[in-house]
NUDREN-715006 format. One record per residue (C-alpha): residue number from 1; residue in three letters; y, z, x. Coordinates in nm, 2 decimals. Each point is the difference from the previous one (the first is absolute). Layout:
<pts>
<pt resi="NUM" resn="ALA" Y="Y" Z="Z" X="X"/>
...
</pts>
This chain:
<pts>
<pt resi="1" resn="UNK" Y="15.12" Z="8.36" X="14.33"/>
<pt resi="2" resn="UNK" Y="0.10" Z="-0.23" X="-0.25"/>
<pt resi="3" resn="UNK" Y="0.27" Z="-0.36" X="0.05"/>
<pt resi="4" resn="UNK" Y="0.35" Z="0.09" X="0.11"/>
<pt resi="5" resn="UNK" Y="0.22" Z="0.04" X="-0.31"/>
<pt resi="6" resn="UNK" Y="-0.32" Z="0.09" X="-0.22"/>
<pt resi="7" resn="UNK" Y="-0.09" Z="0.37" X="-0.10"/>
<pt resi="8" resn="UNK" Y="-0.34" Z="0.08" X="0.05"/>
<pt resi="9" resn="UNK" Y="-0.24" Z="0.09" X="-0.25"/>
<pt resi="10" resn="UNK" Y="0.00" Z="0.37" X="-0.15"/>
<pt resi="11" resn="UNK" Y="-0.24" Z="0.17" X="-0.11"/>
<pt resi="12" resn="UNK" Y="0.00" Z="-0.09" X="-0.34"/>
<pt resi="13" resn="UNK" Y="-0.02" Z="-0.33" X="0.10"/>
<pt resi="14" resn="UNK" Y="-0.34" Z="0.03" X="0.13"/>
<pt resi="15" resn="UNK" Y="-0.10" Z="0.18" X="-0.29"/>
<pt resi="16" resn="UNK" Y="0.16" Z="-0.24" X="-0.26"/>
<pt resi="17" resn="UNK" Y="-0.21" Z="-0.29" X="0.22"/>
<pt resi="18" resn="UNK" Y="-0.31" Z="0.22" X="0.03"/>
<pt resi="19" resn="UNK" Y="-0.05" Z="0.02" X="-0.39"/>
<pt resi="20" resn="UNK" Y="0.14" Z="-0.34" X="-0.06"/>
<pt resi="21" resn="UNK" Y="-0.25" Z="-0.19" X="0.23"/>
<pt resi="22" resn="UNK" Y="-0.34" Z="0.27" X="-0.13"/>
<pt resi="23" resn="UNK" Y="0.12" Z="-0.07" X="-0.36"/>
<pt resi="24" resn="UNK" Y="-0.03" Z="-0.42" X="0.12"/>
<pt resi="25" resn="UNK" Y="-0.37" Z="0.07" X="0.14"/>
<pt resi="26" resn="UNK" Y="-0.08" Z="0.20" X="-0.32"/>
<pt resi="27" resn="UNK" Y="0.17" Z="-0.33" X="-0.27"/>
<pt resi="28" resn="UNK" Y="-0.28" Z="-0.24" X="0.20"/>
<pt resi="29" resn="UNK" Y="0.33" Z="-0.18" X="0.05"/>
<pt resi="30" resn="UNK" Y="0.00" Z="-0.29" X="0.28"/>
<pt resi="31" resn="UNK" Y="0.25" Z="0.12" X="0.26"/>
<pt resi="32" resn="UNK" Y="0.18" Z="-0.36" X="-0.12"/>
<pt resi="33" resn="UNK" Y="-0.05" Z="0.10" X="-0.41"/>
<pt resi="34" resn="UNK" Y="0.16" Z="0.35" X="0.12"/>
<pt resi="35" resn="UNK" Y="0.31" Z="-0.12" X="0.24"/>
<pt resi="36" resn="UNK" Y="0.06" Z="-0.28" X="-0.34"/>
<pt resi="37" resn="UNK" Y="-0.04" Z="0.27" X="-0.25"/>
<pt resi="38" resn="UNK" Y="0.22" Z="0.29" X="0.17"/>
<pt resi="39" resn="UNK" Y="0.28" Z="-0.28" X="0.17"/>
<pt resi="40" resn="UNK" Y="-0.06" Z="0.14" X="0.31"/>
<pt resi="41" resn="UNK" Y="-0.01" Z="-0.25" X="0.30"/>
<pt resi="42" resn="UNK" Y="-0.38" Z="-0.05" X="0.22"/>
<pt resi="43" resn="UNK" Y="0.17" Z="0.14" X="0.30"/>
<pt resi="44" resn="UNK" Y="0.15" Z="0.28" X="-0.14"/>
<pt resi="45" resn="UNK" Y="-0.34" Z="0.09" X="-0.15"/>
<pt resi="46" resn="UNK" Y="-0.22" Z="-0.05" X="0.33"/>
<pt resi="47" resn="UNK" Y="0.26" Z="0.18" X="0.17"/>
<pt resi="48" resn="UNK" Y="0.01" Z="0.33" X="-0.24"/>
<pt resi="49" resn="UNK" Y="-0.39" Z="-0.04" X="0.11"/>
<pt resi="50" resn="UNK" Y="0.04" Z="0.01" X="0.35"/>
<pt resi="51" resn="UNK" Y="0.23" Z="0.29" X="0.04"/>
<pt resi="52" resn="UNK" Y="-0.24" Z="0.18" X="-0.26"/>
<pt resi="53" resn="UNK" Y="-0.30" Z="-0.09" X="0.18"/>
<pt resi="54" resn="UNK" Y="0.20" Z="0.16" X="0.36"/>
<pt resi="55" resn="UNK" Y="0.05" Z="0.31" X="-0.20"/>
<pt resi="56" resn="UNK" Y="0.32" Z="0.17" X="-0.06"/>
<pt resi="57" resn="UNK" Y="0.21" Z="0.09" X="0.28"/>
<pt resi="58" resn="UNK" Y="0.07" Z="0.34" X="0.09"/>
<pt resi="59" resn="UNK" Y="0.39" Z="-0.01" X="0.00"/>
<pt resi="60" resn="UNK" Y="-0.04" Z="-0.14" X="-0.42"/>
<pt resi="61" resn="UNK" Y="-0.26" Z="0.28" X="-0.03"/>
<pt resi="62" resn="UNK" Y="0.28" Z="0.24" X="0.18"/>
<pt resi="63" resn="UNK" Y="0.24" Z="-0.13" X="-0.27"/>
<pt resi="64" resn="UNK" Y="-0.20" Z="0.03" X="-0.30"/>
<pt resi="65" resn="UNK" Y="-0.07" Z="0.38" X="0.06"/>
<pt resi="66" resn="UNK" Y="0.18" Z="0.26" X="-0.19"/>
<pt resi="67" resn="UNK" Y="0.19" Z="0.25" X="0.23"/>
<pt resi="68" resn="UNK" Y="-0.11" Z="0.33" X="0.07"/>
<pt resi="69" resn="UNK" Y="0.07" Z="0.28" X="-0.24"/>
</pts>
């Protein structure tokens, strides 16, 4: 769950971070060169790769899906 006062991440947040930190590994961008180049701070960056690396959690999965017909 995330910080009191702070939504949590949906699902195209993960999937907006997922792209965002492959298409870093793919420049040959230093993890500093990237977080310089996109403004985007080290901590935000290593923590977009934790919560990646733990996988998406089932309730943003849950919210991401497209009702039933």
């Amino acid at each position: 769950m995330g910080k009191p006062g702070r939504p949590g991440p949906s699902l195209d947040d993960y999937l907006y971070w997922q792209e965002h930190l492959e298409n870093r590994v793919a420049s040959g961008l230093s993890i500093d060169e990237f977080c310089i180049t996109e403004d985007v701070s080290r901590s935000t960056f290593f923590r977009w790769a934790k919560l990646l690396r733990e996988g998406i959690a089932d309730s943003v999965r849950e919210e991401g899906e497209l009702p039933p017909l």
